[in-house]
C-alpha positions as CSV (number, residue, x, y, z in Angstrom):
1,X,160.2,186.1,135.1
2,X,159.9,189.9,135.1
3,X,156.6,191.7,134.8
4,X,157.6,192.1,130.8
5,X,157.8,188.8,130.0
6,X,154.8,187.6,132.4
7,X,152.7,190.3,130.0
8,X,153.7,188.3,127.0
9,X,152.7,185.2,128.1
10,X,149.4,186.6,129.5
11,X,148.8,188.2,125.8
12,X,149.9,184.7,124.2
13,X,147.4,183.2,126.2
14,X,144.7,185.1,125.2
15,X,146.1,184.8,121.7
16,X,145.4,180.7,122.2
17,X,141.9,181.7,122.9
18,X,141.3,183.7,120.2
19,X,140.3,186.8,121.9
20,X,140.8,189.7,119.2
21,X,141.5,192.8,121.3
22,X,143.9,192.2,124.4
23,X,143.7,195.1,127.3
24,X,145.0,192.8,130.9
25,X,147.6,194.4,132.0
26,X,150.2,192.6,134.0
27,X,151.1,194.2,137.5
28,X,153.3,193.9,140.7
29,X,151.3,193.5,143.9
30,X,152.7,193.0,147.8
31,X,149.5,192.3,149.0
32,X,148.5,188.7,147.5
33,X,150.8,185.9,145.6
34,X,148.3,186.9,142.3
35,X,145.1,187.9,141.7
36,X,143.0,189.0,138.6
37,X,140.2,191.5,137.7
38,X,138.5,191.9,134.6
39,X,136.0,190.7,131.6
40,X,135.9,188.8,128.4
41,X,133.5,190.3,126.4
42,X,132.2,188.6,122.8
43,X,129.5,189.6,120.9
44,X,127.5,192.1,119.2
45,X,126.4,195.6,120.8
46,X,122.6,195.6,119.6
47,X,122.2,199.5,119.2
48,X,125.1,200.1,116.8
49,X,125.6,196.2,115.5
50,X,129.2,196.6,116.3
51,X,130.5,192.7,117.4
52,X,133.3,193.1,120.4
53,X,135.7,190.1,120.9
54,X,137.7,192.3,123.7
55,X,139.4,191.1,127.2
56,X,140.3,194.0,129.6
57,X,141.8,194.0,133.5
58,X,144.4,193.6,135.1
59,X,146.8,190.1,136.2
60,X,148.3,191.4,139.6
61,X,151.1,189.1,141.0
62,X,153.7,188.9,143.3
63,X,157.1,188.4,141.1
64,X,159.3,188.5,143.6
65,X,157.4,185.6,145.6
66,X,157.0,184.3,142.1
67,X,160.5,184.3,141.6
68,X,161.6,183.0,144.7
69,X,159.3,179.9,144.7
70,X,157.8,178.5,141.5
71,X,159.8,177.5,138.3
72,X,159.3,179.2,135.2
73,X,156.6,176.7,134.3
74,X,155.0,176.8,137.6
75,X,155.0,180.6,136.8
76,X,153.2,179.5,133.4
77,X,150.4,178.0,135.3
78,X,149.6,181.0,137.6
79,X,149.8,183.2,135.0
80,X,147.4,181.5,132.8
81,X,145.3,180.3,135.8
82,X,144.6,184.4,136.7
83,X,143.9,184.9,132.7
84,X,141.1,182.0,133.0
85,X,139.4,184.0,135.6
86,X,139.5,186.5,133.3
87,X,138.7,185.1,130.1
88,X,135.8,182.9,132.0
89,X,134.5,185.9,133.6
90,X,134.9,185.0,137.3
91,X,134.7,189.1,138.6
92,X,131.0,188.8,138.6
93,X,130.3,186.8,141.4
94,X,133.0,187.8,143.2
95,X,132.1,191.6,143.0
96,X,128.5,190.4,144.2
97,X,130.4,189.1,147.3
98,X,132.6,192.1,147.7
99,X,129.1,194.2,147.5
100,X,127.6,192.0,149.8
101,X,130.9,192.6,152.1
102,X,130.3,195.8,152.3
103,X,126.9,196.3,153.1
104,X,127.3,194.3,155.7
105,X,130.3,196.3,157.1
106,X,127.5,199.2,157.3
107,X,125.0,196.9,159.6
108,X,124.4,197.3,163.5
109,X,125.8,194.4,165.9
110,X,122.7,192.0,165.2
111,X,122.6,191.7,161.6
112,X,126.2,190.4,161.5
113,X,125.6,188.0,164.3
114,X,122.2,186.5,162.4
115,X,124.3,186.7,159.3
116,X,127.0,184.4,161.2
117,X,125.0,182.9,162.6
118,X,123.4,181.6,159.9
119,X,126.7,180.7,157.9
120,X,127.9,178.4,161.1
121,X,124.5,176.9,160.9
122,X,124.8,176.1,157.0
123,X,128.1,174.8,157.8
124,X,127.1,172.2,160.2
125,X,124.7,170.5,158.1
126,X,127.2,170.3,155.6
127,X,126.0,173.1,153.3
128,X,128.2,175.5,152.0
129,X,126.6,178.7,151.1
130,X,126.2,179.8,147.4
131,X,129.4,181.7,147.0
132,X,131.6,179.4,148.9
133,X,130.6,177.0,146.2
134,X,130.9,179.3,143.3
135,X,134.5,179.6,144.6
136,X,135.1,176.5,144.6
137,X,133.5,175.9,140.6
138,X,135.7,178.8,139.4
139,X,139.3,178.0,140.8
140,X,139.1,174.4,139.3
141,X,137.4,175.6,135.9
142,X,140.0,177.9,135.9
143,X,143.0,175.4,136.8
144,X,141.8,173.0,134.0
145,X,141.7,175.9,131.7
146,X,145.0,177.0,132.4
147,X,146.5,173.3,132.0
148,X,144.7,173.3,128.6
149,X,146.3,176.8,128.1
150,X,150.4,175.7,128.7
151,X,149.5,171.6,128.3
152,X,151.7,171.1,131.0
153,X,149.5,169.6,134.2
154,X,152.9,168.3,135.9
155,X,154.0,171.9,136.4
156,X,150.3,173.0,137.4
157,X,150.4,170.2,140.0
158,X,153.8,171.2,141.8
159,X,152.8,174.7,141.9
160,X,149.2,174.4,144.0
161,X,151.7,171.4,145.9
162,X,153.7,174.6,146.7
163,X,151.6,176.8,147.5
164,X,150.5,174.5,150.8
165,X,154.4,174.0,151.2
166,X,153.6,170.3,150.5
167,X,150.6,169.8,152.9
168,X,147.9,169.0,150.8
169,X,145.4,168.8,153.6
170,X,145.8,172.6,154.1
171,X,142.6,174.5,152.9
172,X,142.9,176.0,149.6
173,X,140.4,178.4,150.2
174,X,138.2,179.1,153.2
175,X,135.3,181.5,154.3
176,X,134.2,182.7,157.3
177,X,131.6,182.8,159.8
178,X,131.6,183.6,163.3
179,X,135.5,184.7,163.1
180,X,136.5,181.6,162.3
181,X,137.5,180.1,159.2
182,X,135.7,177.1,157.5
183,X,137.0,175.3,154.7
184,X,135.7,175.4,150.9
185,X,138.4,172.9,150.0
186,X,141.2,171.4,150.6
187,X,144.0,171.8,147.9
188,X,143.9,167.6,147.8
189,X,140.6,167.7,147.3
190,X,141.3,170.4,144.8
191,X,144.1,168.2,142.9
192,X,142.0,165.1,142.7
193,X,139.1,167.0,141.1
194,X,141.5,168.6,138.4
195,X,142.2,165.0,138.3
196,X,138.7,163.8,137.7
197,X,137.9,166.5,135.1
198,X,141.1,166.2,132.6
199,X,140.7,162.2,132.7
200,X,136.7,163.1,131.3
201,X,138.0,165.8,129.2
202,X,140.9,163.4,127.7
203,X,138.4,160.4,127.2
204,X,140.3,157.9,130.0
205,X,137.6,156.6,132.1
206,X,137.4,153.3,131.0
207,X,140.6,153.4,132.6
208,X,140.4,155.3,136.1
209,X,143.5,153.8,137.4
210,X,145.8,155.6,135.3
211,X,144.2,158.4,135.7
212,X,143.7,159.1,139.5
213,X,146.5,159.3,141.4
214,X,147.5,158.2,144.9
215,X,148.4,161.2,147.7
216,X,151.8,160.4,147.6
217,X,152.0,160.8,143.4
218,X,150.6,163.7,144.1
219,X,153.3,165.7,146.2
220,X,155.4,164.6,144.1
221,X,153.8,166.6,141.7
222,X,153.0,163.6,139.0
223,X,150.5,164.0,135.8
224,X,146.8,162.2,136.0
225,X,148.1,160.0,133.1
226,X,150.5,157.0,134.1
227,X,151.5,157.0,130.4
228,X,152.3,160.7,130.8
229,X,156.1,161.7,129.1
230,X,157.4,165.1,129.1
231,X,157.2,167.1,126.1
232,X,160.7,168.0,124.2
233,X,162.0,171.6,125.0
234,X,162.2,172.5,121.6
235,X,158.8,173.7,120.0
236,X,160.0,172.9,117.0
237,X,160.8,168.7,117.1
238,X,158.7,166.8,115.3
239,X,155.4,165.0,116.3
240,X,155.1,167.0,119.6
241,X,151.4,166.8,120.5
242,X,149.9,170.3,121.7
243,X,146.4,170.1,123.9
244,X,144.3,173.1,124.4
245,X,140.6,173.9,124.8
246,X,139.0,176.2,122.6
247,X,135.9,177.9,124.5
248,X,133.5,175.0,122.2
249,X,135.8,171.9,122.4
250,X,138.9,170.3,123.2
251,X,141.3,170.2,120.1
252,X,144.2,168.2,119.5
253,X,147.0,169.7,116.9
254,X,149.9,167.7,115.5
């Protein structure tokens, strides 16, 4: 895709969720395969009683990595998985821990050791500090909101299988602490809990079997739901089911 047509899809996204004014701005980066800035704001300014349904920031991506590695429907799923953060207002906490970051760039020699220190120690008992775990919370809300946003979790699955080149015991994301890098997940772990959350969201736990899937189903980059079948190409054949999730509820259109 080229940056013009990733901008459409970004604004059809946030079309889906029924945001009124649109202002993310779809970019070209070097520096990252995609990343996102920005908020989603709804509601009503008290002084003036003006009610705002606006989303501004910016979607940056890499197209020609993009390009080179993902299909067009993998492309989809980034695209929309950036918009969640977005929409969901995931900048927040991240700009805390960018603050954070840089206060403690501005620190003498002992301050960063205690502040290591104390990371490694959190990290041995098997506690993840605060962030790490907000980290964690927002990629996966923002993967099951971006499935909800294309409906297809096939392609959303081969795309995080790519980004590992296949090795799903690769760390999907990490943090840091005493120079070395600690793992908040792994992208398995990461897969499975998309897993777990679309089988709750789609009503299929009284039958878990067909709707976890085994390592091996999952490079392969196979749907949650044995009974899955592609949709049709055409948007307009008849009795195609469309799934997406409105910020109150999951709806189901025929």
């Amino acid at each position: 895709m080229q940056i013009q047509e990733m901008q459409i899809e970004v604004n059809q996204f946030l079309e889906s969720l029924n945001v009124d004014m649109r202002v993310v701005i779809v970019t070209n980066c070097r520096d990252d395969i995609a990343k996102a800035i920005g908020l989603y704001i709804n509601g009503t300014i008290p002084v003036v009683d003006l009610k705002v349904n606006v989303s501004f920031g910016n979607v940056s991506v890499n197209k020609d990595y993009l390009n080179r590695t993902l299909t067009y429907d993998e492309q989809r799923f980034m695209l929309a998985h950036e918009t969640s953060h977005i929409y969901l207002n995931h900048v927040v906490p991240r700009a805390i821990d960018g603050f954070i970051d840089e206060l403690l760039k501005n620190c003498n020699r002992d301050v960063h050791a205690f502040i290591n220190g104390a990371k490694a120690f959190l990290y041995l008992l098997n506690i993840p500090p605060p962030l790490s775990v907000i980290a964690r919370e927002q990629e996966i809300a923002a993967d099951v909101r971006a499935i909800s946003l294309t409906g297809n979790e096939n392609a959303a699955i081969s795309c995080l299988t790519k980004l590992v080149n296949g090795k799903l015991d690769n760390y999907s994301h990490t943090w840091e602490a005493l120079g070395v890098k600690m793992p908040v997940m792994t992208m398995k772990e990461r897969v499975q809990e998309i897993q777990r959350r679309l089988c709750s969201l789609n009503q299929c736990v009284s039958k878990p079997s067909s709707c976890l899937k085994s390592s091996d189903e999952i490079s392969q980059g196979k749907p949650s739901d044995a009974n899955f079948t592609e949709p049709p190409k055409n948007n307009t054949a008849k009795n195609q089911t469309i799934t997406r999730l409105t910020p109150r509820r999951l709806i189901t259109r025929r």
